[in-house]
N, CA and C atoms as a LAMMPS dump frame, in Angstrom:
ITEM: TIMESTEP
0
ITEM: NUMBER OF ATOMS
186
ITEM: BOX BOUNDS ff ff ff
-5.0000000000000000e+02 5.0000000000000000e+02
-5.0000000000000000e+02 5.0000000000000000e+02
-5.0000000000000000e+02 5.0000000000000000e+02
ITEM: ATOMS id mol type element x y z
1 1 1 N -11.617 209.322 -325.191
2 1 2 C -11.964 210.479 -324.395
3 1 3 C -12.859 211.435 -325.183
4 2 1 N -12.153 211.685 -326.208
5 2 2 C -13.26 212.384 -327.164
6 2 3 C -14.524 211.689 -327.751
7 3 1 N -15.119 210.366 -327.705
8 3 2 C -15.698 209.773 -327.763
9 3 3 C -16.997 210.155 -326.862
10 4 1 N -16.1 209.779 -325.342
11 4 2 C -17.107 209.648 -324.464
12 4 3 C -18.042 211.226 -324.352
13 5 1 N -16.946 212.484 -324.71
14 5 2 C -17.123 213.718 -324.222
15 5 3 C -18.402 214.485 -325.268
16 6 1 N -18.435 213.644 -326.593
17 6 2 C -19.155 214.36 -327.791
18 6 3 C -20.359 213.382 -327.578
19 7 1 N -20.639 211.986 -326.763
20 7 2 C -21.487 211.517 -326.213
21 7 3 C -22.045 212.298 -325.038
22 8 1 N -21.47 212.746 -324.241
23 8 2 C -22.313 213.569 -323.202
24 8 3 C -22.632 214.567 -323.574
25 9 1 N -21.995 215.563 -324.863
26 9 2 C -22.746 216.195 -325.734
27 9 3 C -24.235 216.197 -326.032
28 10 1 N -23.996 214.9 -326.573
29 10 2 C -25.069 214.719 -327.575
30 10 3 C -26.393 214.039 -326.803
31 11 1 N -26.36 213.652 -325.578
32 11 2 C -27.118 213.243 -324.693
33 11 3 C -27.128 211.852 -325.003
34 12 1 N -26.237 210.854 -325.029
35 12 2 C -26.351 209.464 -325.501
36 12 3 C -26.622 209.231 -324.269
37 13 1 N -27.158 207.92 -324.078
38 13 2 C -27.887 206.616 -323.051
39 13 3 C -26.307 206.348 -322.127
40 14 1 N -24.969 205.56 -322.587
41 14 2 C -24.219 205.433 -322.38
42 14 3 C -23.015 206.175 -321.565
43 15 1 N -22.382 207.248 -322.311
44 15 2 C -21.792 208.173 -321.282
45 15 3 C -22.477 208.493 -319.95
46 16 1 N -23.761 208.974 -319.957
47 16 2 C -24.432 209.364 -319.211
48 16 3 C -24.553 208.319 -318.272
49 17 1 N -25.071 207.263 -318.359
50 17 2 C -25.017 206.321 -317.198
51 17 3 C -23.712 205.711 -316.551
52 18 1 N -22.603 206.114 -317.112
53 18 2 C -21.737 205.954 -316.721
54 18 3 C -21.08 206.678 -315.669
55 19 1 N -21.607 208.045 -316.178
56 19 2 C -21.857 209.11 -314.928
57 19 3 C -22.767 208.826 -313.838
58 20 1 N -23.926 208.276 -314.253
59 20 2 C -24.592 207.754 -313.002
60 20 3 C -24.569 207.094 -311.959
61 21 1 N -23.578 206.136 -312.549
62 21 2 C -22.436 204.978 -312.162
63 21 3 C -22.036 205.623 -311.116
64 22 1 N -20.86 206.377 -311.532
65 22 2 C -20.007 206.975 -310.683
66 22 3 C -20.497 207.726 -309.734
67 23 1 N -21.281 208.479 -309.956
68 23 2 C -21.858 209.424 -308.837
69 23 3 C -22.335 207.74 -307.6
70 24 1 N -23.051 207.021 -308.019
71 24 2 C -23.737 206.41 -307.019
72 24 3 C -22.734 205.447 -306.394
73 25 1 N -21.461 205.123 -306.846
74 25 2 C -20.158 204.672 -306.146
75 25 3 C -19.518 205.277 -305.287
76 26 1 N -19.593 206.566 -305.38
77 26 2 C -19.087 208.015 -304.911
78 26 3 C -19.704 207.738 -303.403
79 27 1 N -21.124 207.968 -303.835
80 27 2 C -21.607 207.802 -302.663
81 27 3 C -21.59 206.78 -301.495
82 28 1 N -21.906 205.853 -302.289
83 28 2 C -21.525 204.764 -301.028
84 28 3 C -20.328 204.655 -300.546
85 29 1 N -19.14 204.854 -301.175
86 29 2 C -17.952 205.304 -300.527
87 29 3 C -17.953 206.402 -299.603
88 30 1 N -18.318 207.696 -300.065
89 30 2 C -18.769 208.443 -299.205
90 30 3 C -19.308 208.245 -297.499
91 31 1 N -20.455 207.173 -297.785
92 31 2 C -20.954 206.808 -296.852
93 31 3 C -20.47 205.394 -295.713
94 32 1 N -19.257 204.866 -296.649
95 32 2 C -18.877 203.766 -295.654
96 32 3 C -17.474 204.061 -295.006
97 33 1 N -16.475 205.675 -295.587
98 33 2 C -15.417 205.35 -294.867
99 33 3 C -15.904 206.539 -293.519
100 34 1 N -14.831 205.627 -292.564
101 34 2 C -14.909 206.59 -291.146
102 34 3 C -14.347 208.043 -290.855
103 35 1 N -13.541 208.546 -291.559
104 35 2 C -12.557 209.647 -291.871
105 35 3 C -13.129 211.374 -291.21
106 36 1 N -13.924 211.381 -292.571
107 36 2 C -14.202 212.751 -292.59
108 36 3 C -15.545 213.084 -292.644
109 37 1 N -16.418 213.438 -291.565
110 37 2 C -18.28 213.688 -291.493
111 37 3 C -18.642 214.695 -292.732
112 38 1 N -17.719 215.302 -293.394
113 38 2 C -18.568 216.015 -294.292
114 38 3 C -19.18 215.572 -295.728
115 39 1 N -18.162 214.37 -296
116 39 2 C -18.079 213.175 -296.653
117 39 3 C -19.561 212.367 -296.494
118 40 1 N -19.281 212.082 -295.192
119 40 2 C -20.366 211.556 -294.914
120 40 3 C -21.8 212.121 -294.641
121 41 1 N -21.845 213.014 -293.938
122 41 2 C -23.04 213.88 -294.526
123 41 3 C -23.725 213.95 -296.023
124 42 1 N -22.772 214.153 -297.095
125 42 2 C -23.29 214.197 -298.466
126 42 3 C -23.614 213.238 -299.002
127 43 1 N -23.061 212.003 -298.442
128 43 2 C -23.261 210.779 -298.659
129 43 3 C -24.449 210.24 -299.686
130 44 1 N -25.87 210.202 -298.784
131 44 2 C -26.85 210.104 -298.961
132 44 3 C -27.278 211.24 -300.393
133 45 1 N -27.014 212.277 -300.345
134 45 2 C -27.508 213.479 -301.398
135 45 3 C -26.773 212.833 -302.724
136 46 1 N -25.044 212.504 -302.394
137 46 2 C -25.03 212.129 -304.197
138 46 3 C -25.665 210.516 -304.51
139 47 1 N -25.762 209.707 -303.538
140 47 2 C -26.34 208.475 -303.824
141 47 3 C -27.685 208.481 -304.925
142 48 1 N -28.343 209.701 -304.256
143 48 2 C -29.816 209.679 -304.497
144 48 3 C -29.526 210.597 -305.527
145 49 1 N -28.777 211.732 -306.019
146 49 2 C -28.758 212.256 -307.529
147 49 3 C -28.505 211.081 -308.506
148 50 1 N -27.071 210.548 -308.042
149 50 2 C -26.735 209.229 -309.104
150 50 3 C -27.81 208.282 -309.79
151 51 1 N -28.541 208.183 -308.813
152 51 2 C -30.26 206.915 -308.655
153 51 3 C -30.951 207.543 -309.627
154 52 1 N -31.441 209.152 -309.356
155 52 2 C -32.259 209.895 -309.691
156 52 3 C -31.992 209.821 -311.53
157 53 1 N -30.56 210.411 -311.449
158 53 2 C -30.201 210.422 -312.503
159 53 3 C -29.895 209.348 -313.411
160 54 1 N -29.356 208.074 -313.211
161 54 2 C -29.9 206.848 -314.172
162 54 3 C -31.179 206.572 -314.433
163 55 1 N -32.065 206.975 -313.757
164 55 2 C -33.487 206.502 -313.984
165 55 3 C -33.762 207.588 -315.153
166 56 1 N -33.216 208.964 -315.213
167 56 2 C -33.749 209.767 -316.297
168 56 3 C -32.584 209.356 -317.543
169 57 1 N -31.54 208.926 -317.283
170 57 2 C -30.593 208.934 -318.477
171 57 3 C -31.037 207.167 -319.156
172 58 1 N -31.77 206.56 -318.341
173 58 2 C -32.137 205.243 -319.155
174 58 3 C -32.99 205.492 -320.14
175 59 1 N -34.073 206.816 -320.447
176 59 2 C -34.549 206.991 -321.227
177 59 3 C -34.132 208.17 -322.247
178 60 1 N -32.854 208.182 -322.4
179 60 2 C -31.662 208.94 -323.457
180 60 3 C -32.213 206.893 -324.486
181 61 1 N -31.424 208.251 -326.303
182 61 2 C -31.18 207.506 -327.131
183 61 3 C -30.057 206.741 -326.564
184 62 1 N -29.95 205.828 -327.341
185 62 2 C -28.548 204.85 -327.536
186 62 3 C -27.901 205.872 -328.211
């Protein structure tokens, strides 16, 4: 935990896309259950930060 946390610190390649990860899982979950429209509304917005954001954290150090 402290690992990962002094990595997102430090702007490593790794933590960070791991976050990217998640955000863009988020989303498509977001976007496939039937439940709740507000969910689904945002859907699309964190998909496309998550996207956005691996494409800038692939060019972080290792």
């Amino acid at each position: 935990m402290i690992t990962f946390i002094n990595g997102l610190l430090r702007l490593r390649r790794g933590p960070w896309e791991m976050m990217a990860s998640i955000l863009i899982a988020l989303g498509v979950i977001m976007l496939m259950q039937p439940f709740v429209l507000a969910l689904f509304t945002y859907s699309f917005i964190v998909t496309l930060i998550g996207t956005v954001m691996f494409i800038i954290v692939s060019h972080f150090p290792e």
